[in-house]
C-alpha positions in Angstrom: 95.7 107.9 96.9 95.9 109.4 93.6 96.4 113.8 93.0 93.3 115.2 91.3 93.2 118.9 89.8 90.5 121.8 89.8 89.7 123.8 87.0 87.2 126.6 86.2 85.5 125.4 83.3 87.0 127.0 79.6 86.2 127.4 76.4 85.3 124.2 75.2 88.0 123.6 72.9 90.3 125.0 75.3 89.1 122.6 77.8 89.6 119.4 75.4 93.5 120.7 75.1 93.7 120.8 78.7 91.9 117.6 79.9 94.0 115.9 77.1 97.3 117.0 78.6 96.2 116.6 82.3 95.0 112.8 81.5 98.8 112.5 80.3 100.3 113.9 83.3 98.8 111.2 85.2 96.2 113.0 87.6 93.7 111.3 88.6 90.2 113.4 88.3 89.5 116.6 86.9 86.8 118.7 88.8 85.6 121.6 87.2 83.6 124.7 88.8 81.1 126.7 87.7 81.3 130.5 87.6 81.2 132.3 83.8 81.1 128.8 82.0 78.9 126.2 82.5 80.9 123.0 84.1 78.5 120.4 82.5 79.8 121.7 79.0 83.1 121.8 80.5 82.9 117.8 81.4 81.3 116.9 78.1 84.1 118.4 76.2 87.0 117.3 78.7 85.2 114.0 78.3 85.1 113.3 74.9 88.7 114.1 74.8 90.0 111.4 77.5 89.9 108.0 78.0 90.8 107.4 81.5 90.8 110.7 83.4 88.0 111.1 86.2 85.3 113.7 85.8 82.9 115.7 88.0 81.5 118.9 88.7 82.5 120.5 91.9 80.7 122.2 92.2 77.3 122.9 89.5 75.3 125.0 91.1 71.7 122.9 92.2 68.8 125.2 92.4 68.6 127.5 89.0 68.1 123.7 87.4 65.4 121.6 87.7 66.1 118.1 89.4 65.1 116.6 85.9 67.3 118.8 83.8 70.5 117.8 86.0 69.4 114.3 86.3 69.2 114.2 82.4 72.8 116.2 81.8 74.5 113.5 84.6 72.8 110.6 82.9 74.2 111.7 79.4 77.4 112.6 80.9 78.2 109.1 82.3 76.9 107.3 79.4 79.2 109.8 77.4 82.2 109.1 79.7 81.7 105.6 79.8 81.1 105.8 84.0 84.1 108.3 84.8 81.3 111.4 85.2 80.5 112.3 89.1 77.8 114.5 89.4 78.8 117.0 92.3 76.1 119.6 93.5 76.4 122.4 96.0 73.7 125.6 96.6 75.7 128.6 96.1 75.3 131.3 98.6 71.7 133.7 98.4 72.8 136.9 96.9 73.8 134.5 93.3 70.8 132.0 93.6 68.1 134.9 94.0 69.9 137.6 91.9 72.1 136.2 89.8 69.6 133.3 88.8 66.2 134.5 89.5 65.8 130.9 91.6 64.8 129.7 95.0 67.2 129.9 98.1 64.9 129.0 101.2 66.0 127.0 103.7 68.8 125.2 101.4 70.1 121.9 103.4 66.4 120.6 103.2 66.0 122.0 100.0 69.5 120.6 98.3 68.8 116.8 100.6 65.5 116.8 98.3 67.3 117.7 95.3 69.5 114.6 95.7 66.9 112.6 96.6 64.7 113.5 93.8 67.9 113.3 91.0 67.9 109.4 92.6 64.4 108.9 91.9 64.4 110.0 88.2 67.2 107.9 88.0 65.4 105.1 89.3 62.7 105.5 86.4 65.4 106.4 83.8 66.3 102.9 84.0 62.9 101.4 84.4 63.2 99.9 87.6 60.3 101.8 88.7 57.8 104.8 87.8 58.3 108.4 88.3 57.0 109.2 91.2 58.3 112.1 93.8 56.3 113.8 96.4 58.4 116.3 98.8 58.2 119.7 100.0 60.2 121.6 96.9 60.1 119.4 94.1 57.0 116.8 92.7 57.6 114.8 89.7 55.2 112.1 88.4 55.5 112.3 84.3 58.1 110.5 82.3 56.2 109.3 79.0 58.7 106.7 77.6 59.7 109.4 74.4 60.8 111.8 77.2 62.7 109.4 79.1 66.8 108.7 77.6 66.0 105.2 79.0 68.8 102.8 80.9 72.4 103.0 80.1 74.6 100.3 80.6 76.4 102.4 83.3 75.9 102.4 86.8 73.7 105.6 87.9 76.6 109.2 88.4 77.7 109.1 92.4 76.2 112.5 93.5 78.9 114.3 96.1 77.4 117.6 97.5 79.6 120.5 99.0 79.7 120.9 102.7 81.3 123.1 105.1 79.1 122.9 108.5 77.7 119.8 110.0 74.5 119.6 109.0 75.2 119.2 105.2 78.0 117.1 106.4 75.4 114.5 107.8 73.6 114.9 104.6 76.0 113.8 102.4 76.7 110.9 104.8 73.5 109.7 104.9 72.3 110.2 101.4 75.2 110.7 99.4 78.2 108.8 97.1 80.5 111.6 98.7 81.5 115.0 100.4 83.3 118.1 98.7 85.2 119.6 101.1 86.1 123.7 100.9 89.3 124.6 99.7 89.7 126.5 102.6 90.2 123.4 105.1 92.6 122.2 107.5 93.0 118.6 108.8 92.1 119.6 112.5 88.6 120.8 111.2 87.6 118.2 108.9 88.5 115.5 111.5 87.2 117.8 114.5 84.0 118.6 112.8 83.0 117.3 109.6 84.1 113.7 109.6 82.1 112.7 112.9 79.0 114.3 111.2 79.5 112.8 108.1 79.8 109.5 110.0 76.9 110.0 112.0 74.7 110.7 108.6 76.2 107.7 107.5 75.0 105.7 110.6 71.5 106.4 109.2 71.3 105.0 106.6 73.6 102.1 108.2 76.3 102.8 106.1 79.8 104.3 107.5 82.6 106.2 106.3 84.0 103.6 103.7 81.3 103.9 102.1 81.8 107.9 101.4 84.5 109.5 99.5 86.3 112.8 100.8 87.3 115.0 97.7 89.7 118.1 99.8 91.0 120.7 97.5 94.3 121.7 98.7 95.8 125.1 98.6 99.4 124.8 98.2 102.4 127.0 98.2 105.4 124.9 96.2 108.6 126.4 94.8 112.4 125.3 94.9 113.6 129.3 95.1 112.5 131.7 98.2 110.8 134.1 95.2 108.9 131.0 93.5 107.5 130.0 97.4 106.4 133.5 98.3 104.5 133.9 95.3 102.6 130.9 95.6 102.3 131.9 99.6 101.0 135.1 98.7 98.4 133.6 96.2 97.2 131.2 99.1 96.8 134.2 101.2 94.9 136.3 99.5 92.7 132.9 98.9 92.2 132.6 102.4 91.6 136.2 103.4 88.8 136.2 100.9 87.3 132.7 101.5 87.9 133.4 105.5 85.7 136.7 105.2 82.5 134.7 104.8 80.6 134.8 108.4 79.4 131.2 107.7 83.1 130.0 107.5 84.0 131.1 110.5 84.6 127.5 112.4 87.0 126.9 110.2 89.2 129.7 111.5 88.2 129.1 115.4 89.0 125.4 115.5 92.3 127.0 115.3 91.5 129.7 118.0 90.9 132.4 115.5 87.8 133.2 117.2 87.6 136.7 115.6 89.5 136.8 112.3 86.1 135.9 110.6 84.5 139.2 111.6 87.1 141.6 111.2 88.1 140.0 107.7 84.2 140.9 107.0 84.5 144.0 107.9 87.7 144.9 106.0 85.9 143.3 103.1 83.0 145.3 103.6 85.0 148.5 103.7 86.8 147.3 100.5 90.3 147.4 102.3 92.1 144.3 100.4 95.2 145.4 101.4 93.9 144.9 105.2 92.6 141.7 104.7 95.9 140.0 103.3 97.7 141.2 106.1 95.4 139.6 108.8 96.8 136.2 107.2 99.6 136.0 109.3 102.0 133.2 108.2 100.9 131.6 111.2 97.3 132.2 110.4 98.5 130.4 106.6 100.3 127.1 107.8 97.4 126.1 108.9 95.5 126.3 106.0 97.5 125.3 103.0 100.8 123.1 102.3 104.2 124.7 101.8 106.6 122.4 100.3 109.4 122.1 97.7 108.6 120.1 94.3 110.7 117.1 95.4 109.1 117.2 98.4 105.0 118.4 98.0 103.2 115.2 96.7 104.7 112.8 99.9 103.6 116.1 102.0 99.8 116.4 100.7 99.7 112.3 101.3 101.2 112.7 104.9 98.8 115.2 105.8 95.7 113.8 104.4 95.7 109.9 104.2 94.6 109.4 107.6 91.6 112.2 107.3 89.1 109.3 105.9 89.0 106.1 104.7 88.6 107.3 100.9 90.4 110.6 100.0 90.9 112.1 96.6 93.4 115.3 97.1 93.1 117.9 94.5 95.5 120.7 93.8 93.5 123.8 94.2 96.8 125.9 92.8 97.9 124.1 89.5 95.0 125.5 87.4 96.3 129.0 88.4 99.9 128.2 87.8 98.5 127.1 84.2 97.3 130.1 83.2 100.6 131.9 83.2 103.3 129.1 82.7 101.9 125.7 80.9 105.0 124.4 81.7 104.3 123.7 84.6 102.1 120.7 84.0 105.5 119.2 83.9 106.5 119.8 87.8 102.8 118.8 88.8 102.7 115.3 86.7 106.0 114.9 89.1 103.9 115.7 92.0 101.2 113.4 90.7 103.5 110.9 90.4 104.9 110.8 93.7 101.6 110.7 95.3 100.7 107.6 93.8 103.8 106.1 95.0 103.7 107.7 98.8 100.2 107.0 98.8 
């Protein structure tokens, strides 16, 4: 098991500085969201500035793009990276897709399982091995004259992993997918409980089974060796969870715990635009459950204890150090410990 790290993408040159640094403090992968920045740029840039360090987008958002437009950026990426670029895809919630982007939300699991299967496809005649040729419900694509077309690389095709939460994109990613990217807001009980016996039974499908899928689980942590340093990181977490927990479709998450009803009332306090509220409804009770408390010494042998037995193939990724960045980049220092000593424990 190696430790991984989150970032929202940066200023390209910014992101360079920081993917060179991160490579040396021996994480794994770097995934890189999409919000202000685009995370392709992001990855081209981190990239071109590593030689070892793991790539992937995590998510870019699917829909605003045409399947050929991602499949092109993915294919340039891994030729770019020399095979380290994974190509991870999610949909975004409706409000951003339809507002925000001016694109096409309906019915999304059907509409994101095409997506991957079209991206394969133009794979497929990117490399020659046969002619373009999609027919589905959302997405067609039968023209790829040979000056369009970047032709083969001597790279394997990008893994796609999609996001997932609930079980039916959790079968999809098991059944047509390299891998699964789970929320940050997660705890082992509900990935085992829920999400790994439907990404198993996706898997079953296509007669594969879970070796064959890798589980990318951002992790929020709260890591300190003073009672001041731990409560700030705690109350970070919180405030992470009060806000990721408000979102009705999340709401298994919380009752696989026997929180039936946080969900709702979260939503409402978010609705009413009571912050305040909502923080204070993550009891610490309500928090263990959700993220990782631990000392430095102590943190990377505690992420590896309570993850290695989630799935066959996990990649951990701190889903705290790219916050800690921002105000002390120092602290890279303390996290290529914790990298460290999840190699070794893991």
């Amino acid at each position: 098991m190696e430790l991984d790290i989150m970032s929202g993408a940066l200023e390209l040159r910014e992101m360079q500085r920081l993917a060179a640094a991160v490579e040396v403090a021996g994480f794994g992968s770097m995934w890189l969201t999409e919000s202000g920045r685009t995370a392709y740029l992001s990855c081209a840039a981190a990239g071109l500035a590593t030689e070892r360090l793991g790539l992937g987008t995590a998510i870019a958002v699917a829909f605003p793009r045409s399947p050929m437009v991602t499949a092109s950026t993915a294919w340039e990426l891994a030729e770019a990276t020399d095979g380290r670029f994974t190509l991870g895809l999610g949909t975004q919630v409706k409000a951003h897709i339809e507002r925000r982007y001016s694109a096409e939300y309906s019915h999304p699991g059907p509409r994101l399982r095409e997506y991957v299967e079209s991206v394969k496809a133009i794979f497929r005649a990117f490399r020659g091995d046969e002619k373009l040729r999609f027919d589905g419900d959302y997405y067609q694509f039968s023209l790829l004259p040979r000056q369009w077309s970047p032709g083969p690389i001597t790279q394997s095709d990008p893994r796609i992993f999609v996001s997932a939460v609930l079980p039916w994109m959790s079968r999809m990613a098991g059944e047509i997918c390299d891998g699964i990217h789970i929320h940050p807001f997660n705890s082992p009980d509900y990935i085992t409980g829920v999400q790994r016996p439907a990404v198993a039974e996706g898997a079953a499908r296509s007669k594969r089974s879970l070796d064959d899928i890798t589980f990318v689980i951002p992790v929020m942590t709260a890591v300190g060796d003073t009672e001041e340093e731990m409560a700030s990181t705690r109350e970070h977490a919180r405030m992470m969870i009060a806000f990721y927990g408000s979102t009705p479709t999340y709401s298994p998450v919380f009752e696989t715990h026997g929180f039936n009803d946080l969900s709702g009332r979260l939503h409402t306090m978010q609705r009413e635009g009571d912050m305040a509220a909502m923080v204070a409804a993550i009891t610490d009770d309500v928090l263990d459950h959700y993220i990782v408390s631990a000392t430095w010494a102590d943190l990377g042998p505690a992420l590896v204890d309570r993850y290695r037995d989630v799935a066959p193939h996990v990649r951990v990724v701190t889903y705290t150090a790219s916050h800690q960045l921002d105000s002390d980049p120092g602290v890279l220092d303390r996290w290529a410990d914790v990298a460290a000593a999840v190699r070794a424990a893991g």
